[in-house]
C-alpha positions in Angstrom: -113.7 5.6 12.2 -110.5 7.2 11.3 -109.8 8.2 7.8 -107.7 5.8 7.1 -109.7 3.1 7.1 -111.3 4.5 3.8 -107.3 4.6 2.3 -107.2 1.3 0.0 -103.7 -0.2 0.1 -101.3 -0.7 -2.5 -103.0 -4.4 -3.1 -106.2 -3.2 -3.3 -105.8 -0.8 -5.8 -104.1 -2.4 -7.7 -106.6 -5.4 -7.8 -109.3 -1.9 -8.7 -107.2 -1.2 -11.2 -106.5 -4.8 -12.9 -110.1 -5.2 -12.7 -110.8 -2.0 -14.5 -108.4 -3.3 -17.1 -109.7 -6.5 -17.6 -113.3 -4.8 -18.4 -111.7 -3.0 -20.5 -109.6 -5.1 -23.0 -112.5 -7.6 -23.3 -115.3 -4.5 -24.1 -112.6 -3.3 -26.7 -112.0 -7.4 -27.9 -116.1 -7.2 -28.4 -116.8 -3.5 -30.1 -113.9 -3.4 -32.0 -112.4 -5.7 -34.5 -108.7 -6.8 -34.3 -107.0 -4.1 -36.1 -103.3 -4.5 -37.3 -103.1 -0.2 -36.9 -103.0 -0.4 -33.0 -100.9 -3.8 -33.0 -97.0 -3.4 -32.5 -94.6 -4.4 -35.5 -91.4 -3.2 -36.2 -92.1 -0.5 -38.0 -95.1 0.9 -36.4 -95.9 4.0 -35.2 -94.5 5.1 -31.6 -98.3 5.4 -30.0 -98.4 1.2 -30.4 -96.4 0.7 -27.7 -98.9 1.8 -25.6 -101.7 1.0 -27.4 -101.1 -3.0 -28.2 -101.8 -4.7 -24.8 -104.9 -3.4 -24.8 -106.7 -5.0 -28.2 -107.1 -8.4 -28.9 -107.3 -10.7 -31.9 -110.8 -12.2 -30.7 -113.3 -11.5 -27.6 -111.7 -15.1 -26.7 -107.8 -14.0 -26.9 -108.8 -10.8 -24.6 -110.6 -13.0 -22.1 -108.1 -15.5 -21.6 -105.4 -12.5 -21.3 -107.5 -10.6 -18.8 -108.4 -14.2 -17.2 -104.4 -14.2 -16.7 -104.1 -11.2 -15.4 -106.3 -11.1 -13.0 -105.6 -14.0 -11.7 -102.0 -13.4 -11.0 -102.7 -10.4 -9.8 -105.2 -11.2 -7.0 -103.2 -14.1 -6.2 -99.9 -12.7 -5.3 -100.8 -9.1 -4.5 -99.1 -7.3 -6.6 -98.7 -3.2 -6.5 -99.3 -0.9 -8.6 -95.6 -0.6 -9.0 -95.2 -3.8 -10.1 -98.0 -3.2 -12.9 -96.4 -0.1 -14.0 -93.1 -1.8 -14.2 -94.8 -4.4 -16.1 -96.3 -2.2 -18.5 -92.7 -0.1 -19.0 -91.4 -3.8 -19.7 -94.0 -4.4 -22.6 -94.0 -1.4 -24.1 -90.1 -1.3 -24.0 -90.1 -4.6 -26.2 -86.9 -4.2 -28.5 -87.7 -3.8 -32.2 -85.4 -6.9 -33.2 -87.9 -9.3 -31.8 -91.0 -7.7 -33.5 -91.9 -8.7 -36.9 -93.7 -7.2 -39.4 -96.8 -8.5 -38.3 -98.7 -6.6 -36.1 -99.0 -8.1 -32.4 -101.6 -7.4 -30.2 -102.5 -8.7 -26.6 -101.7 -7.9 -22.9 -99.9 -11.6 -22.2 -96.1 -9.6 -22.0 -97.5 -7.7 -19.4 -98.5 -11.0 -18.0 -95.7 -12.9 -18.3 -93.7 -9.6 -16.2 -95.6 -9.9 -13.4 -94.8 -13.3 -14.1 -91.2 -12.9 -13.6 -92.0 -10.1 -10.8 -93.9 -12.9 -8.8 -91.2 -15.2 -9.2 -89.4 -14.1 -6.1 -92.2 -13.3 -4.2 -93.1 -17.4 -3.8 -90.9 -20.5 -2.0 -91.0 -22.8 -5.1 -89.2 -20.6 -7.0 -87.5 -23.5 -9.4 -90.9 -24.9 -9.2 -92.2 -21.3 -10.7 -89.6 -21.1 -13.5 -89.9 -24.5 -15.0 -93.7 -24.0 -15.4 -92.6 -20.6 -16.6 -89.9 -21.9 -18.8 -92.9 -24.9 -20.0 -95.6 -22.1 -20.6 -93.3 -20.1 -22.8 -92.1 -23.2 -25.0 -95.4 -24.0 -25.8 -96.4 -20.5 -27.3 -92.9 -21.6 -29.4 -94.7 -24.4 -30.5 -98.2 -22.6 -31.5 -99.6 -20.3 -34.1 -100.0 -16.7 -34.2 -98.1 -16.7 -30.2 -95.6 -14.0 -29.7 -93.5 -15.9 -27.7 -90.2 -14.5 -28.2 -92.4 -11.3 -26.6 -93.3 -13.4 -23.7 -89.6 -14.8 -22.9 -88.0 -11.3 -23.3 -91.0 -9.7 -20.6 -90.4 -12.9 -18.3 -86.7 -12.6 -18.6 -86.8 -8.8 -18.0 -88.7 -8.6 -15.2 -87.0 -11.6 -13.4 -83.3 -9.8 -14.2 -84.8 -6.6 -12.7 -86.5 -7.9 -9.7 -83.0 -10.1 -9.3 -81.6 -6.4 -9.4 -83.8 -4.6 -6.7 -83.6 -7.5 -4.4 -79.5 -7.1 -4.8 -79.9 -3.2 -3.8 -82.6 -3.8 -1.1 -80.1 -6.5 0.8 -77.0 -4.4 0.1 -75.5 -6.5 -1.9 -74.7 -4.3 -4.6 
């Protein structure tokens, strides 16, 4: 056997990776208690940025996150690029759509690969008005950051619109 059979692809380490991640946020969601000093407000400290997707409110809140997550992720085989890029996107949230109340959670990065996915299927209408469903409903609900969700959707579908521009030379 060559050598490069033992070199995991882009896919498959990023589905290592997501894994790892999901273990993670819903260990943290069951040893530690939902703490408003790692959340992301407005005027929180610069560290939060990076800190926020990974805590939860409740061991329930992290698994339906990680359930999310993971599922897109495996589904559509996305890279590890397109999980960093997700993670710049929710860390990069603007501070006129956070609050003073903390947010915690990993959905923005989510709903990014969410909008990174959306040209990578046919149905693509299909995709955004389940999207566009999804995100009006966390509108409706309690305690959902869902102007957080809209903005990391709407992000990553401008940029992926962007590099699919520059890839077929149209820009």
């Amino acid at each position: 056997m060559s050598i490069s059979s033992y070199v995991a692809t882009p896919q498959q380490a990023s589905k290592a990776l997501t894994l790892l991640i999901c273990v993670a946020v819903i260990l943290l969601a069951v040893i530690t208690p939902a703490n408003a000093a790692v959340g992301i407000a407005g005027n929180s400290p610069w560290w939060t940025r990076f800190s926020y997707p990974f805590f939860h409110a409740s061991p329930i809140h992290a698994s339906l996150n990680a359930w999310g997550l993971y599922a897109i992720v495996f589904r559509y085989d996305l890279t590890p690029r397109h999980l960093a890029a997700a993670f710049a996107i929710a860390a990069a949230i603007p501070a006129e759509l956070l609050g003073q109340t903390p947010v915690l959670g990993i959905s923005a990065i989510f709903f990014a690969l969410a909008g990174f996915t959306s040209f990578k299927i046919r149905q693509r209408l299909k995709w955004h008005l389940y999207m566009a469903a999804f995100i009006a409903a966390g509108f409706a609900l309690p305690s959902v950051a869902a102007m957080i969700h809209l903005y990391a959707y709407l992000t990553a579908v401008i940029v992926s619109l962007i590099m699919r521009l520059f890839h077929y030379g149209r820009i």
